[in-house]
C-alpha positions in Angstrom: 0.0 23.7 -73.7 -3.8 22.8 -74.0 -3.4 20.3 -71.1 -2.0 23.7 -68.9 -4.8 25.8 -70.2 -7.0 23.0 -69.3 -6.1 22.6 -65.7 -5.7 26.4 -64.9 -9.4 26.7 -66.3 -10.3 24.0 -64.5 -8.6 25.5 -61.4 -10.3 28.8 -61.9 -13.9 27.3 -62.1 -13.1 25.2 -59.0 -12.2 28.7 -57.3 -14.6 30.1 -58.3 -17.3 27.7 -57.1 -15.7 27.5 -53.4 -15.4 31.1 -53.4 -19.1 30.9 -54.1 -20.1 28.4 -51.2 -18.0 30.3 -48.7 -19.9 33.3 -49.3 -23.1 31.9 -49.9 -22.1 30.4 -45.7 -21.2 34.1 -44.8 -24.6 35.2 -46.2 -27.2 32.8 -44.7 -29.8 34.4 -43.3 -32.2 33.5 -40.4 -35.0 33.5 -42.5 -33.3 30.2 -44.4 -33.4 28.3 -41.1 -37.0 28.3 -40.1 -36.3 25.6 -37.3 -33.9 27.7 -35.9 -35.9 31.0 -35.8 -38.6 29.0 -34.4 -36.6 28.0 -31.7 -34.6 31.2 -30.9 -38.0 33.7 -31.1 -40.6 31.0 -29.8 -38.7 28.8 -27.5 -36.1 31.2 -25.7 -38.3 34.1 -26.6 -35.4 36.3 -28.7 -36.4 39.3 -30.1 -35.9 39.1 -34.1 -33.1 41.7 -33.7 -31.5 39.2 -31.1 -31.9 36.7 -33.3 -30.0 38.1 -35.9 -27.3 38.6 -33.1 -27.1 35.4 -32.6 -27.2 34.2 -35.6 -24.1 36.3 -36.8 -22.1 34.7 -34.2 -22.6 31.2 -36.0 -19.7 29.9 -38.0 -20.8 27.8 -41.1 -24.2 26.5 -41.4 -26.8 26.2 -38.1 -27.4 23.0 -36.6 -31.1 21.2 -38.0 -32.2 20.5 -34.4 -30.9 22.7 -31.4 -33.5 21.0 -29.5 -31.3 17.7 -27.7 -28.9 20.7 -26.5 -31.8 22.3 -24.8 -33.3 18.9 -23.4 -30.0 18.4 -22.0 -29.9 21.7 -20.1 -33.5 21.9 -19.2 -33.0 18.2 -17.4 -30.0 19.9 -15.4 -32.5 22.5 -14.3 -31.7 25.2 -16.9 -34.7 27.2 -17.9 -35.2 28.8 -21.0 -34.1 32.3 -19.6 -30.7 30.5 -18.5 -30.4 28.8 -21.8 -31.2 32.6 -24.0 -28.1 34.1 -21.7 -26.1 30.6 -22.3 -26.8 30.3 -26.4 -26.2 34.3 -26.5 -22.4 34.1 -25.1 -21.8 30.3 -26.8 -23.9 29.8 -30.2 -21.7 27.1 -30.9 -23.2 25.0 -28.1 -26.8 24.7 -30.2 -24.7 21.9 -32.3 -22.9 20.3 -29.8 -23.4 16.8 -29.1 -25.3 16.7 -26.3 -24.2 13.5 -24.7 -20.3 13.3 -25.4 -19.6 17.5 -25.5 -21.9 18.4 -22.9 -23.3 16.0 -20.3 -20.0 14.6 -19.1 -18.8 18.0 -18.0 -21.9 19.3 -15.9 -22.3 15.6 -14.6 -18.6 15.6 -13.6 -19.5 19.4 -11.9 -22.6 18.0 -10.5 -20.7 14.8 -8.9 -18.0 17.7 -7.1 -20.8 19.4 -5.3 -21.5 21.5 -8.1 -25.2 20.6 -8.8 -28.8 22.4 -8.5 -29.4 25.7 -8.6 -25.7 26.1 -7.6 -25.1 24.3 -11.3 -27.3 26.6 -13.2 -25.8 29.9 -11.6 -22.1 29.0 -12.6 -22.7 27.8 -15.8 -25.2 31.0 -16.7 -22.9 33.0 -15.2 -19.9 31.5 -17.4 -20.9 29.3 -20.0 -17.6 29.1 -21.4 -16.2 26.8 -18.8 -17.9 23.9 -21.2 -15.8 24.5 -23.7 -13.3 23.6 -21.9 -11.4 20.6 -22.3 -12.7 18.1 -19.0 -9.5 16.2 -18.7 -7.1 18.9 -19.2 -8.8 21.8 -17.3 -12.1 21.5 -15.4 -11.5 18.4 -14.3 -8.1 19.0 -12.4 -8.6 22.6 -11.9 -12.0 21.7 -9.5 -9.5 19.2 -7.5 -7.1 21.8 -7.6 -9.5 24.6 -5.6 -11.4 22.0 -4.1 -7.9 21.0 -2.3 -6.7 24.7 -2.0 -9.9 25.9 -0.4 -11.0 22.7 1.5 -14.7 22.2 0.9 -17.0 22.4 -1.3 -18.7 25.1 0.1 -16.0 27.3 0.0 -15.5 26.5 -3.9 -19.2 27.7 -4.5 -18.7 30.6 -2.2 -15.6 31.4 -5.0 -17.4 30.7 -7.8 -20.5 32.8 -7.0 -17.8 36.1 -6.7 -17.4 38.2 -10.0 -15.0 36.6 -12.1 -14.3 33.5 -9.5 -15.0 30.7 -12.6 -12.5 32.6 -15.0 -9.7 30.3 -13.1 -11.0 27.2 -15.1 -10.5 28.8 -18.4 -7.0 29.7 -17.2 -5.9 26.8 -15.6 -2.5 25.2 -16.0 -0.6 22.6 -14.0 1.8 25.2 -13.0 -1.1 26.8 -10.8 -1.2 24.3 -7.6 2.7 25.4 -7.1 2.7 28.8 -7.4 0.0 29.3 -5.2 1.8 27.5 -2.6 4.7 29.7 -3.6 2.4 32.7 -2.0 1.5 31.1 1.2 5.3 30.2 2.0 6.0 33.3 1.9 3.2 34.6 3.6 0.7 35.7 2.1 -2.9 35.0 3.3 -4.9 32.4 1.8 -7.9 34.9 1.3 -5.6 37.3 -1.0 -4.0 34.5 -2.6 -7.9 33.6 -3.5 -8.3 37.4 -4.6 -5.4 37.1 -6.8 -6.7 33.8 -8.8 -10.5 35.2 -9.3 -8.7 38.6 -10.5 -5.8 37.5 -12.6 -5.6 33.5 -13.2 -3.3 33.8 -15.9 -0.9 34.5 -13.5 -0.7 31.6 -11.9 -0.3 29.7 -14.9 3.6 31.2 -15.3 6.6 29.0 -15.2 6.6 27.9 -11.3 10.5 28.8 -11.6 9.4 32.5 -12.9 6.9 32.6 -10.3 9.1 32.1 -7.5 11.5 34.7 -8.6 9.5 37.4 -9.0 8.2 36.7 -5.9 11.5 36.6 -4.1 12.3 40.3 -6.1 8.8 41.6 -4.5 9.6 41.0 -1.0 13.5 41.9 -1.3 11.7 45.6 -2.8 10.4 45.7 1.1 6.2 44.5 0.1 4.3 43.6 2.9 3.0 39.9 2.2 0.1 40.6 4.4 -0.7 43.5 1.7 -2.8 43.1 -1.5 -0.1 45.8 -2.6 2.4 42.3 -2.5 0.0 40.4 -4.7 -0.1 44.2 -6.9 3.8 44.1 -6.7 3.7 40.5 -8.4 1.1 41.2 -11.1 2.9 44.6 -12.2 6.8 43.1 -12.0 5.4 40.2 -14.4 3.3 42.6 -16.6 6.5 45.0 -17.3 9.0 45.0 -19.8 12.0 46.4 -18.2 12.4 49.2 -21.1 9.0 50.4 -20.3 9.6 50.5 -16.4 13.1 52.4 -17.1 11.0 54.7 -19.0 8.1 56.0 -16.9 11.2 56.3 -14.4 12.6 58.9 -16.7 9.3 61.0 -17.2 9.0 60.9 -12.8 12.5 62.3 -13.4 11.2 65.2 -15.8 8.8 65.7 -12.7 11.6 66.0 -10.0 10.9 62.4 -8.8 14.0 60.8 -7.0 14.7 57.6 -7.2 13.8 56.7 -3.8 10.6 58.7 -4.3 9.9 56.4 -7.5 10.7 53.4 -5.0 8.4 54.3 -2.4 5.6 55.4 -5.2 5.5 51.8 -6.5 5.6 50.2 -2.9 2.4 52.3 -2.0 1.1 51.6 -5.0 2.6 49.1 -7.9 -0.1 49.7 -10.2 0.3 52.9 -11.2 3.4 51.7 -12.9 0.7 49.6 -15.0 -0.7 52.9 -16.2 0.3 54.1 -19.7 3.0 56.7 -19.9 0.8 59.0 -21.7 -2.4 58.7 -18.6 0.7 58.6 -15.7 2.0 62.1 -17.6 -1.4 63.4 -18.1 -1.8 63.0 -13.9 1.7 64.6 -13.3 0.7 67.3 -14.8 -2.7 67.9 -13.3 -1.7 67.4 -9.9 1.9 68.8 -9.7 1.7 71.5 -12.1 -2.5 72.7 -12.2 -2.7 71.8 -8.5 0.8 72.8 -7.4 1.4 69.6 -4.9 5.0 68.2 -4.9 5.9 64.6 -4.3 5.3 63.9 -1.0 1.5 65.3 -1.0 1.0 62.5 -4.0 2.8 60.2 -2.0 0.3 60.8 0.9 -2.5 59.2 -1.7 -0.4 57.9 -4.8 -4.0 56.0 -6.2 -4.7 59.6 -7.1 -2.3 58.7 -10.0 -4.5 55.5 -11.1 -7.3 57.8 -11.1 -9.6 57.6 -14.6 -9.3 61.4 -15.7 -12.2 61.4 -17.9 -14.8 59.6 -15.2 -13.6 60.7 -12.2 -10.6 63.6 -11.9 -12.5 66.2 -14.3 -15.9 65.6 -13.8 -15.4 65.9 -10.0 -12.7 68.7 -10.2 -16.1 70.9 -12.0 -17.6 70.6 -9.2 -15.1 71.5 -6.7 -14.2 74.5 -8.7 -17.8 75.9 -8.5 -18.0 75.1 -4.7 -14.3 77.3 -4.6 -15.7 79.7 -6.8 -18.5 80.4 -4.6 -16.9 80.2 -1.6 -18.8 77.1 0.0 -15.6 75.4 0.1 -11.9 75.9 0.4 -9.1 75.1 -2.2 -7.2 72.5 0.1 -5.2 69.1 -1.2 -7.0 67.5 2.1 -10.6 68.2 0.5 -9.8 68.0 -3.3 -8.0 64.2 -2.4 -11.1 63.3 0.2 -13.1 64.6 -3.5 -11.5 62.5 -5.9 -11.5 59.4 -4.0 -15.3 59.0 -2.4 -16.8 56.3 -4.1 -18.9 57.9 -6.5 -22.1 57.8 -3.9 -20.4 59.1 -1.2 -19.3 62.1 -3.7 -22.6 62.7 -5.2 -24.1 62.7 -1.7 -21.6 65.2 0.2 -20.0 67.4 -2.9 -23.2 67.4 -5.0 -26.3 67.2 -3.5 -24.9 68.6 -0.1 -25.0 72.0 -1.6 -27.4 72.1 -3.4 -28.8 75.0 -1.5 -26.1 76.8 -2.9 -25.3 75.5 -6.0 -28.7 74.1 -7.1 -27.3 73.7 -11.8 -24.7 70.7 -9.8 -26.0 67.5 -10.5 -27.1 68.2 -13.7 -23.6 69.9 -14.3 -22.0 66.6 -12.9 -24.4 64.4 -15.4 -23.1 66.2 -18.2 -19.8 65.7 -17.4 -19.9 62.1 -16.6 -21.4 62.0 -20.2 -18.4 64.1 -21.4 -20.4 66.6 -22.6 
């Protein structure tokens, strides 16, 4: 009995005590590393509050000496502005080891045309490609677009696009195949491109997957040619059929026939990615509020995709005062010209265009945009 007690108590203390050190970890401060502050404040010229940022970000206790780390990157041509945006996104990189985490991978970058400036913009840009494994994804995902896209150049030309180096975080063997799935069928070798920098995890599917939702896309009548193919692909891997059957049913409720639904989701698949709730909040405005039937949204079915609370209301304000005072008339071919301008070309022609008339809109829009 005493030998239980014994134990349990002993058990208890020993609790107790790493109870203790885990959150004497979670409640380091900055001030307790002075090396560290130095170097964040001082050395990549952090404000204190950043500092703290970073600092909260850092999983047990800071590294002594983040100063290899930044040798290493400075020697690659990194300055200290690079390294602040680099250490902000990956803290964990201030402990690294320098030569066995870090050097082989940019050298290995550098050696695939990857090097200078061209180095420093990829890497700031997405620092999480080094933590990345180099034998199981940058390494064969670089051959991979280096083969797909045929020269160097035209790797750094993908890279420097928004979101072009997310592909090495999503790489998977399965991703050579199924590109070459697309380009059998026809699609172009510049969309194929748009579909890895906008949705790599695509290409990462089982290649027999792949292939069959491909097939189902262009038996539904896609045009390969179209990004609305590579949209068909996306959206018929993205859906579970209960949810597709469903927002079938509430186009039903809105007198939507089934051929209708068909040639909705050829003109434009991803309005089947919208939620059922911001697809029924849409039907309503436009069929109901506005009074168009089917076929006027099928004459610009994006309208559905639309953001209600950035675009659809704040720009429907200011088309109602424009009715209201009769600058304008209440047509569908103005309100959809309206609610798909790019926002400059909006502000431009529906705003500031009449201001003469109306001169309260553009501070009416501001407000709106701000949802106030």
């Amino acid at each position: 009995m005493f030998h239980f007690i014994f134990k349990t108590s002993l058990h208890l203390q020993q609790t107790r005590t790493l109870n203790a050190n885990i959150r004497s970890l979670t409640t380091l401060s900055i001030c307790d590393y002075p090396t560290l502050t130095d170097y964040l404040t001082n050395t990549l010229a952090f404000t204190p509050e950043s500092a703290r940022q970073v600092f909260k970000k850092i999983h047990g206790r800071p590294p002594n000496n983040p100063y290899p780390v930044h040798s290493l990157l400075e020697h690659y041509g990194f300055t200290p502005t690079h390294i602040a945006k680099i250490i902000t996104i990956c803290p964990s990189f201030l402990w690294a080891n320098p030569e066995k985490t870090l050097k082989p991978k940019l050298d290995f970058l550098a050696q695939n045309g990857i090097s200078g400036q061209d180095l420093v913009s990829t890497i700031t840009n997405n620092p999480r490609i080094l933590e990345r494994s180099l034998n199981k994804q940058i390494a064969p995902c670089i051959v991979f677009l280096k083969s797909f896209l045929g020269s160097t150049s035209a790797l750094l030309s993908h890279f420097s696009i928004k979101r072009g180096t997310a592909v090495v975080l999503r790489f998977s063997d399965s991703m050579g195949a199924n590109a070459e799935t697309l380009r059998q069928h026809g699609v172009p070798h510049r969309n194929i491109m748009k579909m890895i920098a906008w949705q790599p995890q695509l290409f990462s599917r089982d290649v027999e997957d792949f292939s069959k939702i491909v097939r189902e896309v262009e038996e539904l009548g896609f045009n390969p040619l179209s990004m609305m193919f590579i949209h068909g692909v996306f959206t018929l891997f993205s859906m579970r059929k209960d949810k597709w059957v469903s927002k079938f049913e509430l186009l039903k409720s809105f007198g939507w026939s089934e051929a209708e639904f068909q040639a909705l989701f050829l003109k434009q698949p991803p309005v089947m990615r919208s939620s059922e709730e911001r697809l029924k909040r849409a039907l309503d405005f436009f069929m109901n509020k506005m009074g168009w039937g089917t076929s006027d949204i099928l004459k610009h079915p994006v309208l559905l995709c639309l953001s209600f609370e950035k675009r659809v209301l704040p720009r429907w304000s200011i088309l109602q005062v424009l009715i209201a005072k009769g600058v304008i008339t209440k047509s569908k071919k103005t309100t959809a010209k309206a609610f798909m301008q790019v926002e400059d070309k909006f502000v431009s022609e529906f705003v500031k265009g009449y201001e003469e008339h109306a001169p309260e809109l553009l501070m009416m829009y501001q407000k709106k945009l701000q949802g106030l």
